[in-house]
C-alpha positions in Angstrom: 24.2 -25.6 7.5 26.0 -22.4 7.8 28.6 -21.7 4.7 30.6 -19.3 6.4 29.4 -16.3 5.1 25.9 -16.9 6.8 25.4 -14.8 9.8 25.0 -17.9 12.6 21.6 -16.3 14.4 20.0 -16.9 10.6 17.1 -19.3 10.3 16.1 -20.7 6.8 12.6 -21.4 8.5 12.7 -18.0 9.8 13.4 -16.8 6.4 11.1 -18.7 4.9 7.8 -17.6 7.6 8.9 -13.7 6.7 9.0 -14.3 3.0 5.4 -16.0 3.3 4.5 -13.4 4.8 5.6 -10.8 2.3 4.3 -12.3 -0.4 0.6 -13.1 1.2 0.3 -9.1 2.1 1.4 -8.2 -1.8 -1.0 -10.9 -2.9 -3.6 -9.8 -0.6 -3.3 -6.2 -1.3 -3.1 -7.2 -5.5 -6.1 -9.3 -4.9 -8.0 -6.9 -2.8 -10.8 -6.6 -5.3 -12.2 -10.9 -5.2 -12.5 -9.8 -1.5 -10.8 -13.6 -0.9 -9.1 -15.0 2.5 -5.3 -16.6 1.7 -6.5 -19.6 2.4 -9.0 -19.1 -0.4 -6.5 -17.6 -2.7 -4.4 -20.3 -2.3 -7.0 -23.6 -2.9 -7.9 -21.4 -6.1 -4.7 -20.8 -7.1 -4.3 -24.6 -6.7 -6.7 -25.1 -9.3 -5.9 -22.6 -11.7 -4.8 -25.4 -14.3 -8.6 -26.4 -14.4 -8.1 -29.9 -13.3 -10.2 -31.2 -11.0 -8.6 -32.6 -7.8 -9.9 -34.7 -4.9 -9.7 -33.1 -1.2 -7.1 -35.1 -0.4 -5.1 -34.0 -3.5 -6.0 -30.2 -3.4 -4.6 -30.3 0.3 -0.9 -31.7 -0.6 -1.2 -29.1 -2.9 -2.4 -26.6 -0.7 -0.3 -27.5 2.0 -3.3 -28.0 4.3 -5.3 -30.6 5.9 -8.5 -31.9 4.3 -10.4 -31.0 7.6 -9.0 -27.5 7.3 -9.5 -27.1 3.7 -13.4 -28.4 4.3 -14.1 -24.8 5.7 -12.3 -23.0 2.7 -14.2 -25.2 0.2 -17.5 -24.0 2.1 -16.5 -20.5 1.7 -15.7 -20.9 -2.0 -18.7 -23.0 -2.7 -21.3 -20.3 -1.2 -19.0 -17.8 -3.4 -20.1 -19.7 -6.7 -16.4 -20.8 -7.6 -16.4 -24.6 -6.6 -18.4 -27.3 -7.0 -17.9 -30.6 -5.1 -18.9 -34.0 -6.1 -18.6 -37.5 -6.1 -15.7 -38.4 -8.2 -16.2 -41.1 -10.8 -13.4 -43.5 -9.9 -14.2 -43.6 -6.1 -17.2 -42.8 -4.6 -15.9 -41.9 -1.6 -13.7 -39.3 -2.6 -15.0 -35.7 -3.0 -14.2 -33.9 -6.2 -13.4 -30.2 -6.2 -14.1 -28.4 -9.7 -13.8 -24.4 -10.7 -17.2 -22.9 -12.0 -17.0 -20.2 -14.4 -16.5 -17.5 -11.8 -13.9 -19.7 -10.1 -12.1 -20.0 -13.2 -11.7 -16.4 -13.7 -10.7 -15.5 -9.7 -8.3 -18.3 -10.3 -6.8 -16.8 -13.7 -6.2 -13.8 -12.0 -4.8 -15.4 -8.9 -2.2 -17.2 -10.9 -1.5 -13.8 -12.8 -0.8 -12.0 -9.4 1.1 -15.0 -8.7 3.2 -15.0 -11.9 4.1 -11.6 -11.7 5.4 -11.4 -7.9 7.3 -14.9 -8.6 8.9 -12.7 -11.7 9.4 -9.4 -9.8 11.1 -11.2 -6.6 13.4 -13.8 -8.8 14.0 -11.7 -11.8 17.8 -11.5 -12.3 18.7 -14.3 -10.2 20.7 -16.9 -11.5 19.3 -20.4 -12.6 20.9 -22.1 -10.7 20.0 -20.1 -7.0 16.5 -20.3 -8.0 17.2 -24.0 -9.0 18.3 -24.3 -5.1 16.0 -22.7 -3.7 12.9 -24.9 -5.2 16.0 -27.6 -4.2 15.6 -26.2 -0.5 11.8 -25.6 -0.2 10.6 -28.8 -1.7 13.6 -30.3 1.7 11.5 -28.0 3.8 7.8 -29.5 2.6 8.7 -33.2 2.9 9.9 -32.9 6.4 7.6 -35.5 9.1 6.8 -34.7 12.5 
């Protein structure tokens, strides 16, 4: 894992938690105003493409656990921006849909979103920012 010019005590994962951390506190501070948890922010900015997704799907994409994300999708509920319903094609499976006003927090979100992503990658090469989505989407697939 080290190239050489890494210094040894470095930790990609380490990395990785500060940088999540960085970019929640700009995205929390830009987003002070929907008054939104980062757990919220992110299920919204999940949906921002206005597709409807089951639990299950919304949490790969979220990167949480559907029990997890029940609480989130509670909170967003009683805020007006999700539905939930029974989706045509099973039953069984809860469907998550914007509203209106979760539409327009979720427009916003991905605009906040956008313009960190731009501001933080902006003059990096193609190919580094090809390997890093390379080296995060290593990171997400990794089982316990």
């Amino acid at each position: 894992m080290n190239d050489g010019t890494t210094p040894p005590d470095w930790s990609p994962l380490l990395a990785l938690q500060r940088a999540t951390h960085a970019t929640l506190h700009v995205l929390a501070t830009e987003l002070a105003d929907l008054g939104l948890t980062p757990s919220e922010i992110n299920a919204l900015a999940n949906l921002a493409d206005g597709r409807a997704r089951t639990v299950s799907e919304l949490g790969a994409a979220a990167g949480t656990r559907p029990t997890t994300l029940t609480s989130v999708l509670d909170r967003l509920e009683r805020r007006g921006h999700i539905t939930r319903g029974a989706s045509a094609q099973d039953r069984r499976a809860v469907l998550v849909e914007l509203t209106p006003s979760g539409r327009l927090a979720a427009g916003t979100i991905r605009k906040a979103v956008t313009g960190v992503e731009q501001r933080a990658l902006d003059g990096l090469p193609a190919e580094t920012i090809t390997a890093l989505r390379t080296a995060l989407e290593a990171l997400t697939e990794v089982s316990p």
